[in-house]
PDB file of N, CA, C, O and CB in Angstrom:
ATOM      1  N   UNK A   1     -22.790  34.650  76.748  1.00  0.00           N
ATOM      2  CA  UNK A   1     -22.802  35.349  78.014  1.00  0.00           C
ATOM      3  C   UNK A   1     -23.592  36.652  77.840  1.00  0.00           C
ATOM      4  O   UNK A   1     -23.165  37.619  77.208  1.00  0.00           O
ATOM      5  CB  UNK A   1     -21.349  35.625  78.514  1.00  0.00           C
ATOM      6  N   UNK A   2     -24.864  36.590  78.499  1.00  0.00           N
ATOM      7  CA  UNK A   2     -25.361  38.253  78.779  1.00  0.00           C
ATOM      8  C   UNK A   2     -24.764  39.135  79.469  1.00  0.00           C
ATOM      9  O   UNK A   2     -24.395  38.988  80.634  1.00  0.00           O
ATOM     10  CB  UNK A   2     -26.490  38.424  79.399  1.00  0.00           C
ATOM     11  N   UNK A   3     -24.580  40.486  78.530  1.00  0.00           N
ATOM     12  CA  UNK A   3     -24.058  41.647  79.310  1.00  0.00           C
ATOM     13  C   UNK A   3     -24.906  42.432  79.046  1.00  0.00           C
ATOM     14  O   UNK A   3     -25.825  42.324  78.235  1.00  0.00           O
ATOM     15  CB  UNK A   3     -22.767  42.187  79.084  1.00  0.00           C
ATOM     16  N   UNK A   4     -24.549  43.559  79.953  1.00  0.00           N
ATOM     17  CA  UNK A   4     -25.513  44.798  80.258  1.00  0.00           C
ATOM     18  C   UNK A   4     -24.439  46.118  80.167  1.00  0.00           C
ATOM     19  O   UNK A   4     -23.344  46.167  80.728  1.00  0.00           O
ATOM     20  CB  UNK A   4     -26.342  44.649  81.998  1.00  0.00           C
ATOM     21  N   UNK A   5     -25.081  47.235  79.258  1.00  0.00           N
ATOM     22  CA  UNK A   5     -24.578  47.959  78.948  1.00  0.00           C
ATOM     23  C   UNK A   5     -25.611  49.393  79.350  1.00  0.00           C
ATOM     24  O   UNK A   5     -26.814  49.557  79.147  1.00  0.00           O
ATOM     25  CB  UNK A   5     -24.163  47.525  77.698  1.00  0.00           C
ATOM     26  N   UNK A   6     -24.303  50.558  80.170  1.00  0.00           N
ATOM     27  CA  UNK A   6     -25.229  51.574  80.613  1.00  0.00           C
ATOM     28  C   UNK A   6     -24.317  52.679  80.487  1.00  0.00           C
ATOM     29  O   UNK A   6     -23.231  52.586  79.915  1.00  0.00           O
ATOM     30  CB  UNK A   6     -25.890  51.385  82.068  1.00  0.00           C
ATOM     31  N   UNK A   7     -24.869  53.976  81.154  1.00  0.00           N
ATOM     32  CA  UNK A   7     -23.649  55.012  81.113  1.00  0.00           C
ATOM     33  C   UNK A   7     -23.670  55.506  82.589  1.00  0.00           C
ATOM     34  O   UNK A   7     -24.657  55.699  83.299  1.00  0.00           O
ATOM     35  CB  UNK A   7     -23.848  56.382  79.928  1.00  0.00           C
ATOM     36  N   UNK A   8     -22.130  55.691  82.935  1.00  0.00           N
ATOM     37  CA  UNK A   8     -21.888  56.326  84.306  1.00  0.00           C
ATOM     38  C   UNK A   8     -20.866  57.446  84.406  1.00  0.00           C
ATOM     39  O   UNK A   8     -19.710  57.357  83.992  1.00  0.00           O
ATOM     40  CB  UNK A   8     -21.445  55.279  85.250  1.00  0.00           C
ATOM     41  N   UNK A   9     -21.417  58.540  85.013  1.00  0.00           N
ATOM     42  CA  UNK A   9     -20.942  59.566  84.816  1.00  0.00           C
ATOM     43  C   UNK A   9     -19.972  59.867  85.780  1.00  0.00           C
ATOM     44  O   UNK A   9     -20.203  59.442  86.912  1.00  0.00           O
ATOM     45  CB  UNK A   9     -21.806  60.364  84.679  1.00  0.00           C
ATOM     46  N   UNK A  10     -18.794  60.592  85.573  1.00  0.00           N
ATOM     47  CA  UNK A  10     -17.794  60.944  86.944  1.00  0.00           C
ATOM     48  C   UNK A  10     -17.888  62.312  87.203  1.00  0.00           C
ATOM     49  O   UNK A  10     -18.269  63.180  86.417  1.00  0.00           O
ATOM     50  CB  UNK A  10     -16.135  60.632  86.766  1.00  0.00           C
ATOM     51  N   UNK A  11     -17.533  62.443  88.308  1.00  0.00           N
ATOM     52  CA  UNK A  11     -17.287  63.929  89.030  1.00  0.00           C
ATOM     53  C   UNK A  11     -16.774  64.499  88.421  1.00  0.00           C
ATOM     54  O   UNK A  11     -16.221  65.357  89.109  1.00  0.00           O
ATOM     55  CB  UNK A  11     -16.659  64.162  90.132  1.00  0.00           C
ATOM     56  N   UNK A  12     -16.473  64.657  87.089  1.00  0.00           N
ATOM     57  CA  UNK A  12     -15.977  65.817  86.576  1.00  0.00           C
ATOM     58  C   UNK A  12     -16.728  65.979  85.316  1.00  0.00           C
ATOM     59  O   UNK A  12     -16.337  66.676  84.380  1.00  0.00           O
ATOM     60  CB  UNK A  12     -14.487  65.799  86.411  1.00  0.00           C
ATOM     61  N   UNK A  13     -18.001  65.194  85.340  1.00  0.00           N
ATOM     62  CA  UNK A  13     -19.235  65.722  84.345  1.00  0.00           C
ATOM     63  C   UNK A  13     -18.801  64.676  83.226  1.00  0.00           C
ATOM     64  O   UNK A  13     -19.819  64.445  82.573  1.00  0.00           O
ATOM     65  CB  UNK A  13     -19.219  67.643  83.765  1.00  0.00           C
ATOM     66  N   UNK A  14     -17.796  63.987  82.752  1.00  0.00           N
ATOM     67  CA  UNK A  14     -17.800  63.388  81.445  1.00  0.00           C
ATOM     68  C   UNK A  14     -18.362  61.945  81.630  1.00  0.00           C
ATOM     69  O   UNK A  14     -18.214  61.419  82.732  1.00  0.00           O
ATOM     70  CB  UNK A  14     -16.336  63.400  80.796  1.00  0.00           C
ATOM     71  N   UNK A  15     -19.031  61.230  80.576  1.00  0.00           N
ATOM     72  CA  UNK A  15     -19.922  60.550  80.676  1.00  0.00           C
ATOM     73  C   UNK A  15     -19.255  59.332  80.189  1.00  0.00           C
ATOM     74  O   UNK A  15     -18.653  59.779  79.214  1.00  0.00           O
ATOM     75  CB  UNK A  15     -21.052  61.036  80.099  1.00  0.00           C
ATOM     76  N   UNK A  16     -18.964  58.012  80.249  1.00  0.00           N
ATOM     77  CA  UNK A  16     -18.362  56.798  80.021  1.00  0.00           C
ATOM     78  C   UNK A  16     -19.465  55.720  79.664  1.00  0.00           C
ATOM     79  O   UNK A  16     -20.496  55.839  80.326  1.00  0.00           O
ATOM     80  CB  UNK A  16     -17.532  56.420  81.241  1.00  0.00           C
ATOM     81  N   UNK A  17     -19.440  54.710  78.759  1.00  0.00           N
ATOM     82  CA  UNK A  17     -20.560  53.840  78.100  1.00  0.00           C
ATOM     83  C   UNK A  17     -19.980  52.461  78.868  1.00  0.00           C
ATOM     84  O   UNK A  17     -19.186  51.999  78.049  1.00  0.00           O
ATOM     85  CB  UNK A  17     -20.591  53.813  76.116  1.00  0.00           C
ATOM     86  N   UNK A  18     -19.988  51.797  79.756  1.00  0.00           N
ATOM     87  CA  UNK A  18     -19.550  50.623  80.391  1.00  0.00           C
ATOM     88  C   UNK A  18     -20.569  49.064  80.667  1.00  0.00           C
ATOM     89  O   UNK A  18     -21.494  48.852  81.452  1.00  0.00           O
ATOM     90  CB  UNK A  18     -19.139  51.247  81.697  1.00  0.00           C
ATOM     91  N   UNK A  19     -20.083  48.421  79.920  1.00  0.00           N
ATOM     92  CA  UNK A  19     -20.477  47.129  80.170  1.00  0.00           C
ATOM     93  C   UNK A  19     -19.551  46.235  81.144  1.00  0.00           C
ATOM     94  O   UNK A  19     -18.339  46.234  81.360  1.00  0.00           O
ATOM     95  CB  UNK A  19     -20.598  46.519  78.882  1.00  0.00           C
ATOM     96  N   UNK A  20     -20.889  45.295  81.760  1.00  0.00           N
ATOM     97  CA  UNK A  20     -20.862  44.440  82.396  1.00  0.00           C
ATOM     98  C   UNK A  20     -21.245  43.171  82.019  1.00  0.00           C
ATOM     99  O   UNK A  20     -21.748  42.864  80.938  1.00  0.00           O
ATOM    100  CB  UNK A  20     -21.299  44.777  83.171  1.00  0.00           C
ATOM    101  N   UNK A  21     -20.985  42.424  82.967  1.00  0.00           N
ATOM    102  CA  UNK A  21     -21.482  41.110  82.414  1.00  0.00           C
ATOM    103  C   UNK A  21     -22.814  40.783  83.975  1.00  0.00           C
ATOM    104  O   UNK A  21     -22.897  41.405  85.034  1.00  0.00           O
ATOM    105  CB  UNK A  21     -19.744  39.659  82.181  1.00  0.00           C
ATOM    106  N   UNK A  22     -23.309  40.076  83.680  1.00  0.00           N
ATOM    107  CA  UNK A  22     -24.276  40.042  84.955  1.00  0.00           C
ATOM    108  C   UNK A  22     -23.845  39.478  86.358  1.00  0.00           C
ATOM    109  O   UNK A  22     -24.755  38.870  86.920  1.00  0.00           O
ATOM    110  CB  UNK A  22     -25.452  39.216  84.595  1.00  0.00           C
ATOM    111  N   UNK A  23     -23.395  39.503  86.619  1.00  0.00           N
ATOM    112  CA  UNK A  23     -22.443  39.721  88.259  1.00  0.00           C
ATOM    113  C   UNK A  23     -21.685  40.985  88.633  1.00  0.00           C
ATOM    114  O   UNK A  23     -21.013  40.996  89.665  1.00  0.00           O
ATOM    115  CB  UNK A  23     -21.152  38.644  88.385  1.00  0.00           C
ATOM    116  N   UNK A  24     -21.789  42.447  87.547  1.00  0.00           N
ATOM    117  CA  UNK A  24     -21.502  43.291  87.318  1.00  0.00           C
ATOM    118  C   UNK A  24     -19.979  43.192  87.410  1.00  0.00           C
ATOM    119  O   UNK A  24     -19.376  44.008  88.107  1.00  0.00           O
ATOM    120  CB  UNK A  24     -22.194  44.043  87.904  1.00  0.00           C
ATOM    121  N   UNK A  25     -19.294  42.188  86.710  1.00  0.00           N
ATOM    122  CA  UNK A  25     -17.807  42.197  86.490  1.00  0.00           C
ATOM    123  C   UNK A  25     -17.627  43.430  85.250  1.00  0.00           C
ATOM    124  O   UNK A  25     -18.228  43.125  84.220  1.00  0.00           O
ATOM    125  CB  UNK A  25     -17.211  40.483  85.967  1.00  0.00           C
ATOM    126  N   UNK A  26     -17.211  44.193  85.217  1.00  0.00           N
ATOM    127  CA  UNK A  26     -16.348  45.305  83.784  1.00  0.00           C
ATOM    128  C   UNK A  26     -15.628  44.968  83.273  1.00  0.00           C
ATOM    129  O   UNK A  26     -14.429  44.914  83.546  1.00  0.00           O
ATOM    130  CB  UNK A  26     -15.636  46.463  83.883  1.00  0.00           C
ATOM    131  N   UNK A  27     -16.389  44.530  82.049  1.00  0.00           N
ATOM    132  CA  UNK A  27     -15.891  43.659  80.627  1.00  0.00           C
ATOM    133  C   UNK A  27     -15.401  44.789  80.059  1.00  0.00           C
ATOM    134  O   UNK A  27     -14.221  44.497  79.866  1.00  0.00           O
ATOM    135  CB  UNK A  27     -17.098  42.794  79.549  1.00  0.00           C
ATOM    136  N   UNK A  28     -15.664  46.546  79.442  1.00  0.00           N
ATOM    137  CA  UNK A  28     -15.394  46.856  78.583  1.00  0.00           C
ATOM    138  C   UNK A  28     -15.675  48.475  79.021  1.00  0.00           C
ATOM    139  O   UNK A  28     -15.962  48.630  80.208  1.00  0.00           O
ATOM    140  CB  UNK A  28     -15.978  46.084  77.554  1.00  0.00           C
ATOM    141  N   UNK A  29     -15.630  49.451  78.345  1.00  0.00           N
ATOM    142  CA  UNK A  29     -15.929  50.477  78.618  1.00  0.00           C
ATOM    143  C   UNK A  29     -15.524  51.189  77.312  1.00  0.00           C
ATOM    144  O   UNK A  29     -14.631  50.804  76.557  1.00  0.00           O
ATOM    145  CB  UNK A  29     -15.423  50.838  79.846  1.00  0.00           C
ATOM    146  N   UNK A  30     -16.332  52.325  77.138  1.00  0.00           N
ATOM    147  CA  UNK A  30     -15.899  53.470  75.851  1.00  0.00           C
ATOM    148  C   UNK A  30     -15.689  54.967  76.470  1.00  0.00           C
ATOM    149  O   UNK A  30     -16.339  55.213  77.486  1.00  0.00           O
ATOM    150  CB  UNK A  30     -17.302  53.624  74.548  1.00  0.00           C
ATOM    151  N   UNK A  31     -15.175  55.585  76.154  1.00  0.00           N
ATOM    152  CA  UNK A  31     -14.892  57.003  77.103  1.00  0.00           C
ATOM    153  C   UNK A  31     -13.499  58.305  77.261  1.00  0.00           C
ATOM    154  O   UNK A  31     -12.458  57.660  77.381  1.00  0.00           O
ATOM    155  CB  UNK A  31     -14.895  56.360  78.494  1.00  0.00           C
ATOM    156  N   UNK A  32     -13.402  58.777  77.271  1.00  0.00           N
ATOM    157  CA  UNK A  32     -14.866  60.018  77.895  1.00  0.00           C
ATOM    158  C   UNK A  32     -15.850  60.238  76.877  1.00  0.00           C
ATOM    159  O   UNK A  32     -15.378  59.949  75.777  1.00  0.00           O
ATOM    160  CB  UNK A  32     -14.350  61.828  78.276  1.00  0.00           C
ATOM    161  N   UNK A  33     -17.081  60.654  76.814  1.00  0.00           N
ATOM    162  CA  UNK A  33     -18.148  61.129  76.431  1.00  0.00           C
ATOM    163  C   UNK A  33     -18.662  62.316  76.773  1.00  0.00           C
ATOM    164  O   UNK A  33     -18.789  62.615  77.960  1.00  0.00           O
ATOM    165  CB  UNK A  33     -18.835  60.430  76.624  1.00  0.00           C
ATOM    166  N   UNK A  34     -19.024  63.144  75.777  1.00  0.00           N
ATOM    167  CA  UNK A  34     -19.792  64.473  76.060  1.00  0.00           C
ATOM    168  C   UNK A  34     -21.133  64.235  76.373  1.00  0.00           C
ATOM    169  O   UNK A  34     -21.867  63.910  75.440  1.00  0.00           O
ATOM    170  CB  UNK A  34     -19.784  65.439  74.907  1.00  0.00           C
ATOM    171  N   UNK A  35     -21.606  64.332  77.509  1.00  0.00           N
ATOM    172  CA  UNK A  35     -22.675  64.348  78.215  1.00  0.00           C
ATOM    173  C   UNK A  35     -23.936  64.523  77.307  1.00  0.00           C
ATOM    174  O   UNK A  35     -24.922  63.786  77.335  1.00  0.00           O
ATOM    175  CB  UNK A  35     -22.520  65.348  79.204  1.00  0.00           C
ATOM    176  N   UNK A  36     -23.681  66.070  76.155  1.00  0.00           N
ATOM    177  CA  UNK A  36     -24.730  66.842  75.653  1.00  0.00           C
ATOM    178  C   UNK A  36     -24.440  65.693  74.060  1.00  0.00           C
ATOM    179  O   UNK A  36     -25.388  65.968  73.324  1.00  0.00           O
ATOM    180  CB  UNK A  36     -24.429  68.960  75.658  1.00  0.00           C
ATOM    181  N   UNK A  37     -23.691  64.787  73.466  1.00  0.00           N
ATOM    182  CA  UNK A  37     -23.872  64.275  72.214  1.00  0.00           C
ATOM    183  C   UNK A  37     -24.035  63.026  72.565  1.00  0.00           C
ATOM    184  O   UNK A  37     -23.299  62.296  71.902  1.00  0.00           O
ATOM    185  CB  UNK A  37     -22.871  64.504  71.232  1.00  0.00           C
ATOM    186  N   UNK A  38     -24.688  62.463  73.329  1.00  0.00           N
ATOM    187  CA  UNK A  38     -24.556  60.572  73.980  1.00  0.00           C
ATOM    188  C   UNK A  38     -25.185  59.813  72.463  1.00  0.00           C
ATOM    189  O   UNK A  38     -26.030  60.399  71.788  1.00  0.00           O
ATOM    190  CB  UNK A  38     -26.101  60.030  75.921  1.00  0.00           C
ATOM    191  N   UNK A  39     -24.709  58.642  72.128  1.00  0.00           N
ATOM    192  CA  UNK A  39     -25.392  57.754  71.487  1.00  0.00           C
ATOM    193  C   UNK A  39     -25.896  56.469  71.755  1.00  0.00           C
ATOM    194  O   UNK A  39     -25.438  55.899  72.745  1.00  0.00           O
ATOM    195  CB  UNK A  39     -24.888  57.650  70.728  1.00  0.00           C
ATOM    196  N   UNK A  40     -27.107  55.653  70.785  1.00  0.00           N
ATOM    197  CA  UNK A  40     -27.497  54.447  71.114  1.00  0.00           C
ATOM    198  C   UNK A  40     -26.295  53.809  71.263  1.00  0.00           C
ATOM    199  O   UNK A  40     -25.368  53.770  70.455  1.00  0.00           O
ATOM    200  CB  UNK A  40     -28.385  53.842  70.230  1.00  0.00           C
ATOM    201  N   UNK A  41     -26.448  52.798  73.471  1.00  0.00           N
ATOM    202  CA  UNK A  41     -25.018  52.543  73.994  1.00  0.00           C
ATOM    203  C   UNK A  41     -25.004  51.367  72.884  1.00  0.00           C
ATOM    204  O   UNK A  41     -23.899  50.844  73.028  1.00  0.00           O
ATOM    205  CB  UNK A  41     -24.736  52.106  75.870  1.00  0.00           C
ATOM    206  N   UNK A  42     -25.727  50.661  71.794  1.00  0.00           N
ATOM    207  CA  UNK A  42     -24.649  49.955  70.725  1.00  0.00           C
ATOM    208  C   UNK A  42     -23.821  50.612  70.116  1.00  0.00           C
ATOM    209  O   UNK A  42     -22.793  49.978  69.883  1.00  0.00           O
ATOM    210  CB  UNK A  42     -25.143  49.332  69.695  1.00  0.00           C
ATOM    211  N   UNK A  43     -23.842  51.901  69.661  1.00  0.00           N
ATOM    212  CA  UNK A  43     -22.569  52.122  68.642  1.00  0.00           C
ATOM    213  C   UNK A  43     -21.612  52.320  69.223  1.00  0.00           C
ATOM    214  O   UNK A  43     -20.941  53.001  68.447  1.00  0.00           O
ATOM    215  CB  UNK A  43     -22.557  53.140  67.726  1.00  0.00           C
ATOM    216  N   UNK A  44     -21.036  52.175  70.151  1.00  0.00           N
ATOM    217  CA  UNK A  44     -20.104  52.709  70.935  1.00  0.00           C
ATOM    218  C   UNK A  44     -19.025  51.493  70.566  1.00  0.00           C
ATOM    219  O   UNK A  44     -19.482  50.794  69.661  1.00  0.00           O
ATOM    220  CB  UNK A  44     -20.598  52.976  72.576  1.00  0.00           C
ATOM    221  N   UNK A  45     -17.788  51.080  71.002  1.00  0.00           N
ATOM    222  CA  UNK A  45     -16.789  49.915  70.755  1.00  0.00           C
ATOM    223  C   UNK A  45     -16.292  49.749  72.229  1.00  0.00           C
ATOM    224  O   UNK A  45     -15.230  50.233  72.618  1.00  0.00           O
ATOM    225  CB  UNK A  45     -15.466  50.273  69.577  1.00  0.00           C
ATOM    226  N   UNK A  46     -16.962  49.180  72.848  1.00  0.00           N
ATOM    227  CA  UNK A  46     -16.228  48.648  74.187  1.00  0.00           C
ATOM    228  C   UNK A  46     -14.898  47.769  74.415  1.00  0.00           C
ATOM    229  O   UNK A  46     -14.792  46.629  73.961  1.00  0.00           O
ATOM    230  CB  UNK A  46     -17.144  47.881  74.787  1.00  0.00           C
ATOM    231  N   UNK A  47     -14.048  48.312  75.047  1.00  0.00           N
ATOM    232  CA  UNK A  47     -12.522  47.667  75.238  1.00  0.00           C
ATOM    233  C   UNK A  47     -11.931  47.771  76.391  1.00  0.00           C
ATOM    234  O   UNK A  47     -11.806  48.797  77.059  1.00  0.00           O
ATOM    235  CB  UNK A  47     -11.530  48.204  74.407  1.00  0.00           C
ATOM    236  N   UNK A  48     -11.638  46.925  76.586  1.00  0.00           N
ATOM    237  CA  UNK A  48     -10.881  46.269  77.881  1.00  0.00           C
ATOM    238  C   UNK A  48      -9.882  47.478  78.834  1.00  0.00           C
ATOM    239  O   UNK A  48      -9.682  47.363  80.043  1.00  0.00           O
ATOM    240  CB  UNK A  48      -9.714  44.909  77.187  1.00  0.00           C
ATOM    241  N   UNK A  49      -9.408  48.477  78.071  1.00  0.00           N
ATOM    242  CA  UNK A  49      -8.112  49.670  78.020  1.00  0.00           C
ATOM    243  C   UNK A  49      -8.298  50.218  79.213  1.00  0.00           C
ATOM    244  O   UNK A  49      -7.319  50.520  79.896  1.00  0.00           O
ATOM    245  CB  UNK A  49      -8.120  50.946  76.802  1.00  0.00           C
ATOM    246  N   UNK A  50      -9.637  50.443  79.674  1.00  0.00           N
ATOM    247  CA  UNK A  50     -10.067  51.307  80.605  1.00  0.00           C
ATOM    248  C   UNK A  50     -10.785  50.997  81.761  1.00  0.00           C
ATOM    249  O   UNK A  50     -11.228  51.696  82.672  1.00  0.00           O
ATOM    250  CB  UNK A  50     -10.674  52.064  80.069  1.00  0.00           C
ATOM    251  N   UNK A  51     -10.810  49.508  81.475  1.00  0.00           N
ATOM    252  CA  UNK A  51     -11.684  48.749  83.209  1.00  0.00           C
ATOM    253  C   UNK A  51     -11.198  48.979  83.989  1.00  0.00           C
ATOM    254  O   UNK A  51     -12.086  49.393  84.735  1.00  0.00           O
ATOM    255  CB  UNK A  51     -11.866  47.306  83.674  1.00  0.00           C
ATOM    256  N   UNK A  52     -10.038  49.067  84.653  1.00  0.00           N
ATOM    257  CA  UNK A  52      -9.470  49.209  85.845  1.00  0.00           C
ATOM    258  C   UNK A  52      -9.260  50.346  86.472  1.00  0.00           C
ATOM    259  O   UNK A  52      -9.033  50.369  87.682  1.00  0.00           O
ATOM    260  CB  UNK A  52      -8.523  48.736  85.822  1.00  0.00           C
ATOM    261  N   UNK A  53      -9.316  51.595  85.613  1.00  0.00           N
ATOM    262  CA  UNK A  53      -9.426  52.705  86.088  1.00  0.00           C
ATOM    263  C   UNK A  53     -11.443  52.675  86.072  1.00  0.00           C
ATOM    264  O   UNK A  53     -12.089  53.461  86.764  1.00  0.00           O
ATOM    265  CB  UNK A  53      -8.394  53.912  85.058  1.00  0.00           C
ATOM    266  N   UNK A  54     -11.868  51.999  85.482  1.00  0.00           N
ATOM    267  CA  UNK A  54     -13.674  52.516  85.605  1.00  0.00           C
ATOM    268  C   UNK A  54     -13.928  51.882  87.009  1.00  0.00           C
ATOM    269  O   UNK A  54     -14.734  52.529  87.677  1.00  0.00           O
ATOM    270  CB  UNK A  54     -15.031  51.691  84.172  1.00  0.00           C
ATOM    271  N   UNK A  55     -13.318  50.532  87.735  1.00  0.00           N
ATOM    272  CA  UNK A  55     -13.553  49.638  88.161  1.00  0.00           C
ATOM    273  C   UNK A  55     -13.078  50.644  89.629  1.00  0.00           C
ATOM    274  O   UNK A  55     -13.817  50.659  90.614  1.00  0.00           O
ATOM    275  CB  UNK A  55     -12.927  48.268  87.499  1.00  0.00           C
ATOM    276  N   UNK A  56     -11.918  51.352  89.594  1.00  0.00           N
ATOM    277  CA  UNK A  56     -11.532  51.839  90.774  1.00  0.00           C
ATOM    278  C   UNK A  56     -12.410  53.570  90.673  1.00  0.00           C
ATOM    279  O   UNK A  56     -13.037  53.907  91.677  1.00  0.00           O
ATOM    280  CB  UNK A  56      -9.620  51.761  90.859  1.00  0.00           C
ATOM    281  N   UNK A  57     -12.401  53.915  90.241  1.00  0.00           N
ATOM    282  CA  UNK A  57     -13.817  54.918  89.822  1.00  0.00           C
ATOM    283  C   UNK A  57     -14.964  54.799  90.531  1.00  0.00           C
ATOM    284  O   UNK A  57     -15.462  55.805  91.036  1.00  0.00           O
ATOM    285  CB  UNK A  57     -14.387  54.687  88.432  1.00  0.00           C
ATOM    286  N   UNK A  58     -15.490  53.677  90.657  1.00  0.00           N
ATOM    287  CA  UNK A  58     -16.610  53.215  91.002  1.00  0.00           C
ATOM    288  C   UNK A  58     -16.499  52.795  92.465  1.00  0.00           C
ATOM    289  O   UNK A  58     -17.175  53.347  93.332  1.00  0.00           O
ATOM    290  CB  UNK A  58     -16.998  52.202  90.103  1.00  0.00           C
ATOM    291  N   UNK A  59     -15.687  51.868  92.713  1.00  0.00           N
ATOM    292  CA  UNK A  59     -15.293  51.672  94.367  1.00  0.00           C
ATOM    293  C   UNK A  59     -14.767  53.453  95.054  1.00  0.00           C
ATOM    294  O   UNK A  59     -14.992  53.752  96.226  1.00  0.00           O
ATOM    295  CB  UNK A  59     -13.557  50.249  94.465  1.00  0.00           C
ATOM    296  N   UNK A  60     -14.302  54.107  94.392  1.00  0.00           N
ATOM    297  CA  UNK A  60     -13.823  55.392  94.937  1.00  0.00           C
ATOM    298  C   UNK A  60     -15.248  55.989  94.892  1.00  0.00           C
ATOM    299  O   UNK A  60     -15.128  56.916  95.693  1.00  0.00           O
ATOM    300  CB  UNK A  60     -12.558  56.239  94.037  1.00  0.00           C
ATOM    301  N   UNK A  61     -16.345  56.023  94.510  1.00  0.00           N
ATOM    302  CA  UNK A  61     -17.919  56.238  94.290  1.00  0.00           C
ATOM    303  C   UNK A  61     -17.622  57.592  93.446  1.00  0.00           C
ATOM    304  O   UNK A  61     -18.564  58.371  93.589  1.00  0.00           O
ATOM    305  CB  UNK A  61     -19.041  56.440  95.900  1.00  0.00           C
ATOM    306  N   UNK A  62     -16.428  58.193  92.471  1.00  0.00           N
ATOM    307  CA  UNK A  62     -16.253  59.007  91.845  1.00  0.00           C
ATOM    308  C   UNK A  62     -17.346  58.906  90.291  1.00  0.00           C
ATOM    309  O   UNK A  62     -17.573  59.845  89.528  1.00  0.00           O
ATOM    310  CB  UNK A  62     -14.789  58.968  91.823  1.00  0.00           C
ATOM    311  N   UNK A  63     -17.773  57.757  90.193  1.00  0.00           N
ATOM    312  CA  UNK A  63     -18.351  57.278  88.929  1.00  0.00           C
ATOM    313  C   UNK A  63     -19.726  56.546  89.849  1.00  0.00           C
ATOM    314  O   UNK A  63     -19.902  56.010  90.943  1.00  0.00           O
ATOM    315  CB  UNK A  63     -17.140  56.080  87.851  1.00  0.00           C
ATOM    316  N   UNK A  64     -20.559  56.931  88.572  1.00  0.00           N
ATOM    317  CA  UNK A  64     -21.992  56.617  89.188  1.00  0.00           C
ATOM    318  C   UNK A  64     -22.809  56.953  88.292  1.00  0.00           C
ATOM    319  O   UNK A  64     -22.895  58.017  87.678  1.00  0.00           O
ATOM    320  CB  UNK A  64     -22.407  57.298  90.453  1.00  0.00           C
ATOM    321  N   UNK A  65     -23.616  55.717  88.203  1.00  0.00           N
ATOM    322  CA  UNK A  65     -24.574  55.205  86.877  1.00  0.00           C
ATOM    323  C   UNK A  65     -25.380  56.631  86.740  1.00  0.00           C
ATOM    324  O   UNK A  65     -25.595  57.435  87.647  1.00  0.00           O
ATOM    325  CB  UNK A  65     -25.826  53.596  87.235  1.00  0.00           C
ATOM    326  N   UNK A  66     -25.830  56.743  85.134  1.00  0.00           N
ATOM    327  CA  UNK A  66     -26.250  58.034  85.110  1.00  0.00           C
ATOM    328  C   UNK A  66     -27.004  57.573  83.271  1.00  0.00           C
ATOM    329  O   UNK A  66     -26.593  57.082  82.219  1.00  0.00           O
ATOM    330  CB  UNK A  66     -24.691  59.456  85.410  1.00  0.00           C
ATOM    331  N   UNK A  67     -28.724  58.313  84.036  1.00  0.00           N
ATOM    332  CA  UNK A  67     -29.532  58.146  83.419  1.00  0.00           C
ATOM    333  C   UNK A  67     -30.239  59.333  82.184  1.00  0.00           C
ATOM    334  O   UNK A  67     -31.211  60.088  82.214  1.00  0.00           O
ATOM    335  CB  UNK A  67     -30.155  57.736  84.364  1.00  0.00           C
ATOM    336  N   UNK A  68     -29.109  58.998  81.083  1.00  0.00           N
ATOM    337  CA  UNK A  68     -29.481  60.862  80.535  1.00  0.00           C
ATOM    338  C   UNK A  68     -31.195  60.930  79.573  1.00  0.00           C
ATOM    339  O   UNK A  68     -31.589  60.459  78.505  1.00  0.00           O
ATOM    340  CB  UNK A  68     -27.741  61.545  78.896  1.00  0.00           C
ATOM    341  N   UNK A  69     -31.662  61.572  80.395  1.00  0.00           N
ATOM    342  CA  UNK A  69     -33.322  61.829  79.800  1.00  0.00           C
ATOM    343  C   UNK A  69     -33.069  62.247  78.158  1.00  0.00           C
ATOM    344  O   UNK A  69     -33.610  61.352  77.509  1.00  0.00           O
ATOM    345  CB  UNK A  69     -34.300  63.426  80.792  1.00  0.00           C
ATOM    346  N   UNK A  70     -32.613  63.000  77.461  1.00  0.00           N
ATOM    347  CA  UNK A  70     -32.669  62.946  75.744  1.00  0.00           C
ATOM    348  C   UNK A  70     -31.297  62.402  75.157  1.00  0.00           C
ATOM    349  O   UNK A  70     -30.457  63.255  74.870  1.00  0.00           O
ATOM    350  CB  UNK A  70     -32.917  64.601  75.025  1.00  0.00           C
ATOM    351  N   UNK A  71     -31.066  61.398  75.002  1.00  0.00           N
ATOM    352  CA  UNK A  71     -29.796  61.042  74.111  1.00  0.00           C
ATOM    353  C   UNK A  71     -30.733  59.999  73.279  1.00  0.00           C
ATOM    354  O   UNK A  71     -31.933  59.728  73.240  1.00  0.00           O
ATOM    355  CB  UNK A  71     -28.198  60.302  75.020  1.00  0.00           C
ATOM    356  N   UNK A  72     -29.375  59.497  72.547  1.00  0.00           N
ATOM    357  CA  UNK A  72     -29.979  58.326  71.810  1.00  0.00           C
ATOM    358  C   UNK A  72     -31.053  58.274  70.851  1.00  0.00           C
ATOM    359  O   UNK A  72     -32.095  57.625  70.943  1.00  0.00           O
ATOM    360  CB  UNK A  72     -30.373  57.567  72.624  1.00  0.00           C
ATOM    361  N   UNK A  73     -30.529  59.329  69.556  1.00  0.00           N
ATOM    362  CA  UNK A  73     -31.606  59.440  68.907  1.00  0.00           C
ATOM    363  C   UNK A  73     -31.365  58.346  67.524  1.00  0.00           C
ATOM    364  O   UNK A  73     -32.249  58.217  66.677  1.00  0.00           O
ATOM    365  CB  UNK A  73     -31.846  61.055  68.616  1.00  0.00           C
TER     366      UNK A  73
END
């Protein structure tokens, strides 16, 4: 199964690493994250713990994909 892995940030600035699977179901998520230390989204360990709060995050539009210009070195 292909998934897709990105980062989405919430209204209160902290940054979350969340995969999907391609129908954008939320398989997994890593988080909170400091905005200013992000890493390549492989090293991260995605787990199930936190979909349902990312999942209602996102329908509440409190969370929203977020594209950080220098991480990932």
């Amino acid at each position: 199964m292909a998934t897709i892995r990105g980062f989405w940030q919430h209204t209160n600035g902290k940054v979350y690493a969340v995969e999907t699977d391609t129908f954008g179901r939320i398989l997994g998520a890593a988080g909170p994250l400091d905005p200013n230390n992000l890493q390549d989204l492989d090293s991260y360990d995605y787990r199930p713990a936190i979909t349902g709060w990312v999942a209602d995050a996102v329908a509440r539009r409190a969370l929203r994909r977020f594209n950080p210009t220098s991480c990932c070195r």
